[in-house]
Every structure is written in structure tokens, then in C-alpha cells.
Residue frames as qw, qx, qy, qz and C-alpha x, y, z in Angstrom:
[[0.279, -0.444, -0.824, 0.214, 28.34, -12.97, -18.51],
 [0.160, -0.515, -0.457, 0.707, 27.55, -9.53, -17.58],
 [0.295, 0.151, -0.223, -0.917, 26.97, -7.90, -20.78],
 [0.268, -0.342, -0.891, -0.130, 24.28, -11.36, -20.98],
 [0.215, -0.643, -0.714, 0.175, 22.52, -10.04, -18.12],
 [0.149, -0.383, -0.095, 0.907, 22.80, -6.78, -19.00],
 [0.179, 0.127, -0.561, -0.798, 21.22, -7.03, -21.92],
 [0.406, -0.538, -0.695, -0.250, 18.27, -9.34, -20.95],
 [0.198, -0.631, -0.448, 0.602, 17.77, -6.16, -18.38],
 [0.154, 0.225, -0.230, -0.934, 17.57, -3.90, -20.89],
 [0.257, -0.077, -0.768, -0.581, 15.40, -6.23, -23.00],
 [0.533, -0.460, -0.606, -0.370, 12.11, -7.80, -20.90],
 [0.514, -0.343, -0.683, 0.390, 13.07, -7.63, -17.19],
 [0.318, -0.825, 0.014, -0.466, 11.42, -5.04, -14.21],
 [0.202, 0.177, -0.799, 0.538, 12.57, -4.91, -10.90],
 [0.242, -0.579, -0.778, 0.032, 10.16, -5.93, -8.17],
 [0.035, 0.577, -0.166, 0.799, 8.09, -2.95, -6.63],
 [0.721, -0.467, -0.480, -0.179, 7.82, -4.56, -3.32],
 [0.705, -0.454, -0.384, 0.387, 10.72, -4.04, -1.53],
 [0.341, -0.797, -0.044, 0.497, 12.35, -1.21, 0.67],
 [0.335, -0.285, 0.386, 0.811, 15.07, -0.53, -2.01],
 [0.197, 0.590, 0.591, 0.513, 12.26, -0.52, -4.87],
 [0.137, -0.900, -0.411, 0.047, 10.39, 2.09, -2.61],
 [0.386, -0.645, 0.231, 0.618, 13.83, 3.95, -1.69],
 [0.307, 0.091, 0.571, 0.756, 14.82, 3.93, -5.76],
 [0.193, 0.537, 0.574, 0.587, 11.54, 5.46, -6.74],
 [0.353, -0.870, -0.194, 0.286, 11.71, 8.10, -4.24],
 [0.428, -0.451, 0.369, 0.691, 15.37, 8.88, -5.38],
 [0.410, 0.347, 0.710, 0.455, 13.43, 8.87, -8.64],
 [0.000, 0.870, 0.451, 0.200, 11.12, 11.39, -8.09],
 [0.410, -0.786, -0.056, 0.459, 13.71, 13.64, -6.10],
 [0.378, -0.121, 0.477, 0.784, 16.18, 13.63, -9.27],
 [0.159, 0.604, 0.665, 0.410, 12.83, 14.24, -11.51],
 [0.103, -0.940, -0.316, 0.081, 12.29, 17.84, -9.43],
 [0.289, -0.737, 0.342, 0.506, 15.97, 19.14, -8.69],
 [0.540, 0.081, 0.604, 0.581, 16.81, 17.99, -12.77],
 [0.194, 0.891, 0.383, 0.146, 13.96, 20.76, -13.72],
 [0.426, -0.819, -0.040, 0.382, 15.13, 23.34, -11.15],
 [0.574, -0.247, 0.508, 0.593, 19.01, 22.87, -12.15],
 [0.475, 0.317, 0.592, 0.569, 17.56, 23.12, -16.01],
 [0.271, 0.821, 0.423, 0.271, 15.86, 26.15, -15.73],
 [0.496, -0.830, 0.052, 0.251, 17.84, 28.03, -13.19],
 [0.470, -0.385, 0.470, 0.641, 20.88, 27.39, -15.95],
 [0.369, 0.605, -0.196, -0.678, 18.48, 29.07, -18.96],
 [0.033, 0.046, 0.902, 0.427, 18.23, 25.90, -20.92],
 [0.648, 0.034, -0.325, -0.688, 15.27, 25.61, -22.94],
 [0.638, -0.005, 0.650, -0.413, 12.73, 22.87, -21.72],
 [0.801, 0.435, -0.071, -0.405, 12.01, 21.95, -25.22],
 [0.617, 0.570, -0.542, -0.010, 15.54, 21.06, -25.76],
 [0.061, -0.408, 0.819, -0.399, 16.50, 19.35, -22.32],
 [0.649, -0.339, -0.372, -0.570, 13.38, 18.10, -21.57],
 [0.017, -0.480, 0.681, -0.553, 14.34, 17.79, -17.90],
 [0.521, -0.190, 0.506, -0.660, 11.35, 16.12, -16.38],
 [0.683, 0.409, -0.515, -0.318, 11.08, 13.13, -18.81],
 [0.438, 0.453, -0.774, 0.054, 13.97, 11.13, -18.17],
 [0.249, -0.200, 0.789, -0.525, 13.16, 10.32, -14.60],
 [0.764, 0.168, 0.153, -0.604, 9.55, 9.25, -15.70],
 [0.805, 0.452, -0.318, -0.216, 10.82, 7.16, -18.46],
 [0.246, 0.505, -0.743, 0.364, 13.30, 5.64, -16.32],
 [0.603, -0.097, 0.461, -0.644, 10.64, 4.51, -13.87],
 [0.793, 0.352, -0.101, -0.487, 9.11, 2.82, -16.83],
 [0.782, 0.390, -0.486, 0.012, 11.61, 0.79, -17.71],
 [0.088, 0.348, -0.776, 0.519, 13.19, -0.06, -14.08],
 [0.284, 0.170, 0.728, -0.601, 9.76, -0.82, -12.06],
 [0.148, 0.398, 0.865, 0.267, 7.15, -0.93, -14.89],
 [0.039, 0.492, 0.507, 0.706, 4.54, 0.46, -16.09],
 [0.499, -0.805, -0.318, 0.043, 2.45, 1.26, -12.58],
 [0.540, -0.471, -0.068, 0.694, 5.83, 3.32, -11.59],
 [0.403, 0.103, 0.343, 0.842, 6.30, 4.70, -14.30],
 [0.211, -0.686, -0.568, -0.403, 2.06, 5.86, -14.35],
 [0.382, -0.873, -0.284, 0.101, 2.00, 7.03, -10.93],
 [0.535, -0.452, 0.092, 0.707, 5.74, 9.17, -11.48],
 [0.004, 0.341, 0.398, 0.852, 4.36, 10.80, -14.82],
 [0.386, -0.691, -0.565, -0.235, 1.27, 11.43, -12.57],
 [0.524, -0.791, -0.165, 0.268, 2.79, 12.74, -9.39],
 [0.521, 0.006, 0.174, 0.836, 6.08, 14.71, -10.90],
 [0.122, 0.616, 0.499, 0.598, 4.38, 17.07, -12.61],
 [0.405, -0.825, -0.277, -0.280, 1.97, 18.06, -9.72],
 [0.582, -0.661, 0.002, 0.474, 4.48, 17.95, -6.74],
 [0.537, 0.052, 0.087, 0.838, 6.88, 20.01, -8.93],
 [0.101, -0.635, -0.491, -0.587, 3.91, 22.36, -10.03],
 [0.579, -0.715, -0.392, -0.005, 3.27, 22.72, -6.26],
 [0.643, -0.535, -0.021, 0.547, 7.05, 23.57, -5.14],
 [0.300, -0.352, 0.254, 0.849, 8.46, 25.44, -7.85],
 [0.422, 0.583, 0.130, -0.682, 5.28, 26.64, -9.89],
 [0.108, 0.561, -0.727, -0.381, 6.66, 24.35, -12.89],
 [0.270, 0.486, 0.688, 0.467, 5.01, 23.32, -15.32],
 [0.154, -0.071, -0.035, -0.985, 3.03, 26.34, -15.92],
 [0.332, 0.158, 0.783, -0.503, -0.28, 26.18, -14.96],
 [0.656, 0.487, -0.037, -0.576, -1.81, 26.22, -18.79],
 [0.379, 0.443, -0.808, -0.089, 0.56, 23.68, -19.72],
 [0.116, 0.207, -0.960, 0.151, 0.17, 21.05, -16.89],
 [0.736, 0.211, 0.392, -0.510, -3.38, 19.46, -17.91],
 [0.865, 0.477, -0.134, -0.083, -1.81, 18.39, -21.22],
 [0.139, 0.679, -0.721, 0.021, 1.42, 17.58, -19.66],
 [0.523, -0.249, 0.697, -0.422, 0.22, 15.30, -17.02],
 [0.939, 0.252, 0.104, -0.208, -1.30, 12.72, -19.61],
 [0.861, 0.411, -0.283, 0.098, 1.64, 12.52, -21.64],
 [0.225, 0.576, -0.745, 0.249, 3.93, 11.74, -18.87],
 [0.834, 0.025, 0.396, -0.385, 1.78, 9.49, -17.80],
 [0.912, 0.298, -0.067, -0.272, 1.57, 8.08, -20.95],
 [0.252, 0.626, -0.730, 0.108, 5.63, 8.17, -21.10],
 [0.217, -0.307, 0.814, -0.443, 5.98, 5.99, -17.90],
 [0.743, 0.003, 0.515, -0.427, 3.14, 3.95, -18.48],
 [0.806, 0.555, -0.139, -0.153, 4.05, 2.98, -22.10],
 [0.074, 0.823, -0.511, 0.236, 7.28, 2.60, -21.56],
 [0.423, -0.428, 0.651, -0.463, 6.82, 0.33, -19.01],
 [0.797, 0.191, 0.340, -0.462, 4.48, -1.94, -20.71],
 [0.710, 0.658, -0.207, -0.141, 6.19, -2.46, -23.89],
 [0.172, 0.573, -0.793, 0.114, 9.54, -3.58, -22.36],
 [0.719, -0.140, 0.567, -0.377, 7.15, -6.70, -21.08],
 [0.836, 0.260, 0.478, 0.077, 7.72, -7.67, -24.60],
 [0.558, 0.730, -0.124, 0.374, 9.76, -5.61, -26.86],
 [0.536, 0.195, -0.085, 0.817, 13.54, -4.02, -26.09],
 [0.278, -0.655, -0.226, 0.665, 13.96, -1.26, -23.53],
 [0.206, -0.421, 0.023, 0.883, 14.74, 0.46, -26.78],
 [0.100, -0.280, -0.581, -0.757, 12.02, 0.03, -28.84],
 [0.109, -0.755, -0.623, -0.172, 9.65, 0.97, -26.33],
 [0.055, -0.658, -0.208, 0.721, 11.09, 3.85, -25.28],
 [0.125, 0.018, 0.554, 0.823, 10.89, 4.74, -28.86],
 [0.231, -0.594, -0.659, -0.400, 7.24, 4.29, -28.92],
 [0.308, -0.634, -0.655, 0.271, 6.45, 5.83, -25.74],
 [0.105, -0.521, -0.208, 0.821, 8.01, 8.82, -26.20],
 [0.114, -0.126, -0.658, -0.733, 6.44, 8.98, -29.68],
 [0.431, -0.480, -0.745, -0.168, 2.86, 8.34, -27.58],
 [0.382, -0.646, -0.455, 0.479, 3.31, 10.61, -25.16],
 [0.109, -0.230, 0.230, 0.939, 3.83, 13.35, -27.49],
 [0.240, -0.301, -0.714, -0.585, 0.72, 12.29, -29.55],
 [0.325, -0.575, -0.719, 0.217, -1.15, 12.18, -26.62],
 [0.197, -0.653, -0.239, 0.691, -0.27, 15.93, -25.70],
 [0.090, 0.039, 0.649, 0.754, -0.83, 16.63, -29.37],
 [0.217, -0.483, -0.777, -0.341, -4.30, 15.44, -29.41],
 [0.277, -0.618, -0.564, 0.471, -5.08, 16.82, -26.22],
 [0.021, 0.538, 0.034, -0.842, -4.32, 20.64, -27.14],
 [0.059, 0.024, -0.615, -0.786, -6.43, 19.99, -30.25],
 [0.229, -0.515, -0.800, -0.204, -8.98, 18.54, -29.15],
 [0.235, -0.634, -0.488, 0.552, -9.22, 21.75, -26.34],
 [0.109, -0.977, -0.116, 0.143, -8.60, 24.58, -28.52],
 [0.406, -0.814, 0.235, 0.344, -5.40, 25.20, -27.93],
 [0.692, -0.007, 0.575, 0.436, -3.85, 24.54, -31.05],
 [0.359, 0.834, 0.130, -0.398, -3.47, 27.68, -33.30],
 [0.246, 0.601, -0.627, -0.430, -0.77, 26.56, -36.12],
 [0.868, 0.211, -0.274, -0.356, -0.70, 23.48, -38.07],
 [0.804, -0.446, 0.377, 0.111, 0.46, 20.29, -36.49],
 [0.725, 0.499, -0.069, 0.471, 3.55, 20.65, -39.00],
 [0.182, 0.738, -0.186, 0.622, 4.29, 23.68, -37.98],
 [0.680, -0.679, 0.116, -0.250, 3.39, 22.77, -34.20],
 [0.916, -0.176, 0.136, 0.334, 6.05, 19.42, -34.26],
 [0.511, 0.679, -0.036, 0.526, 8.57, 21.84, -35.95],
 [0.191, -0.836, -0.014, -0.514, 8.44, 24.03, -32.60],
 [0.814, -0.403, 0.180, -0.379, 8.18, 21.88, -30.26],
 [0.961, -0.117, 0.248, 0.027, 9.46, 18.38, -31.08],
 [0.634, 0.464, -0.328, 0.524, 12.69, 19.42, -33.31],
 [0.109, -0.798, 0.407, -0.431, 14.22, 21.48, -30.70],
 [0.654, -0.473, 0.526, -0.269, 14.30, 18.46, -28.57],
 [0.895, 0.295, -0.291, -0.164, 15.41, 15.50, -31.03],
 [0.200, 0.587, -0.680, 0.392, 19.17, 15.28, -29.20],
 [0.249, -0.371, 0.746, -0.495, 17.58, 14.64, -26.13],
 [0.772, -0.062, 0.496, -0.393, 15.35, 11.81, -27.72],
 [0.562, 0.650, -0.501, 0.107, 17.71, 10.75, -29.23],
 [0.047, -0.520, 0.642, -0.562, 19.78, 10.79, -26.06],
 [0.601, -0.146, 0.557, -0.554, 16.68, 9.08, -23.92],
 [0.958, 0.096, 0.019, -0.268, 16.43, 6.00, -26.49],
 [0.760, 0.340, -0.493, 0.252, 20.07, 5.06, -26.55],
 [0.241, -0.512, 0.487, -0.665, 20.79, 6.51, -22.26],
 [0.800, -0.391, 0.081, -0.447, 17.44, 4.93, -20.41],
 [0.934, -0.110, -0.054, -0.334, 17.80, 1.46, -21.40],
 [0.440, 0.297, -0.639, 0.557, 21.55, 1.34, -20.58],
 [0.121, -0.438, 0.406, -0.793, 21.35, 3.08, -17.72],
 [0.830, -0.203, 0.357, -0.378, 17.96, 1.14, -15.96],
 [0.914, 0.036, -0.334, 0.229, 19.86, -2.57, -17.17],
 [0.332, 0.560, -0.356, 0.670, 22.82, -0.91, -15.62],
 [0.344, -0.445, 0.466, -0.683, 20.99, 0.14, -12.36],
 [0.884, -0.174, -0.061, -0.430, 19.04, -3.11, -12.30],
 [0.828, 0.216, -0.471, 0.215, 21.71, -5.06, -12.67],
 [0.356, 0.566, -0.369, 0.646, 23.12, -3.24, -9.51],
 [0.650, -0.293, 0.067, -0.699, 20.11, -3.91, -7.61],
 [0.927, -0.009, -0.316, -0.203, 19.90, -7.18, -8.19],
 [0.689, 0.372, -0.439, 0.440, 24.16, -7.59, -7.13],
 [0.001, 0.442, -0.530, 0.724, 23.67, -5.73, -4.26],
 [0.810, -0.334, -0.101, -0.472, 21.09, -8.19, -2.62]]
């Protein structure tokens, strides 16, 4: 019975974002999303390979939907940017879309596919998105081989990690939500 409703929480189900706890979870959301950077850089891990500020986003996505998930890839960024200077400030114009895009894709797609095929796509789509962007500005000066080589291997563990983690983890919390009403 529980892995049943675990599993149709991974697969199609948000939680509502109406009530107090929704509002309290995606606060607790956004607090883990700043102090998970901090923590990562403050112990010398590469960002490429931890990608610290993700998970929370993409977790949004799939726990509250796609509108959480949009307005936590939207606001993370900046309030971190603001407190601890993080992102860099050449970097976060092309982050901010694609964690957007994370949290908003993310969200959407589990309305009809598996928590884990859409984080698959999303985080595929939110990379493309910050692809395109630093091409279309300029900012691309090696070939987008060589660019995903740089960039996107260093970090394969942890998406890796975020398509088999999330969609435990939000069924996991949802279910916990739901049990504690």
C-alpha cells in the first residue's frame, strides 16, 4: 500500500500550493536552496560537479508544480546573488532562465509523464536553454562539443544523482504531507 502511493507520487501527483504547510515547505525550500550553495562552496567543491542550487529548484518542480518550481528557479538565484554575491554576476542572466526552465519543466511534465522522465527532460532543457542563451549573446568562444565537455561532464553524477534522488525523495515528502494532515 505504501510503495502504491508512493509511486503514483512520484508519477502524476503535486501537492496543493494553497495551504500554510505548502507555503512553509517552499520557504524551507528556498532556505535549503541558499545554505546548500554556501556549504558547497565554502567546502571547495566545484559547482559544475555539485551543482548545489539545482536540486532545491527541481524539487519544487516536482512537489508543488510547475508555478513553484518557476518562481524558485526565478527567485534563488537573485536572493542568493544578493546575500552571498553567488552566482557571479556574468553568469546569472543565463542562469536565471535555465533554472527557471528546470522548475518550470519539471513541474509540467510530471502532469503527465514519471517524476523521472521529466526530470530527465528538464534538466536536459534547462541546460539547452543556458546553451542557447550564451550563444545567442556572444558568449560562447569554443565549440558546443567542447563547451558540454566542460561544463556538463563534470556534473553527470549529480544528474545522474537528481533523476534517480528528486522523484524519491518529493513522493517520499509528499507522501508525508499528505499523512501528516
Amino acid at each position: 500500500m505504501v510503495a502504491t502511493g508512493l509511486i503514483n507520487d512520484i508519477a502524476y501527483e503535486h501537492l496543493s500550493l494553497k495551504t500554510k504547510k505548502a507555503i512553509l515547505g517552499q520557504c524551507l525550500f528556498l532556505t535549503f536552496a541558499l545554505v546548500i550553495p554556501t556549504i558547497t562552496h565554502r567546502l571547495g567543491l566545484n559547482y559544475l560537479i555539485a551543482q548545489p542550487m539545482h536540486w532545491m529548484i527541481l524539487f519544487a518542480g516536482l512537489t508543488y508544480g510547475p508555478i513553484s518550481g518557476m518562481i524558485l528557479g526565478a527567485s534563488i538565484p537573485i536572493v542568493s546573488f544578493l546575500i552571498t554575491g553567488m552566482p557571479m554576476p556574468m553568469v546569472l542572466p543565463f542562469m536565471l532562465p535555465e533554472l527557471v526552465a528546470y522548475g518550470l519543466i519539471a513541474g509540467l511534465l510530471k502532469q503527465n509523464f514519471t517524476a523521472f522522465g521529466s526530470m530527465a527532460v528538464s534538466l536536459i532543457a534547462g541546460r539547452v536553454v543556458y546553451l542557447v542563451l550564451i550563444a545567442v549573446f556572444g558568449r560562447l568562444d569554443v565549440s558546443v562539443l567542447e563547451y558540454a565537455q566542460r561544463t556538463w561532464v563534470p556534473g553527470i553524477v549529480a544528474i545522474i544523482l537528481q533523476v534517480v534522488l528528486l522523484p524519491i525523495l518529493s513522493g517520499l515528502y509528499i507522501k508525508w504531507i499528505r499523512d501528516d494532515n
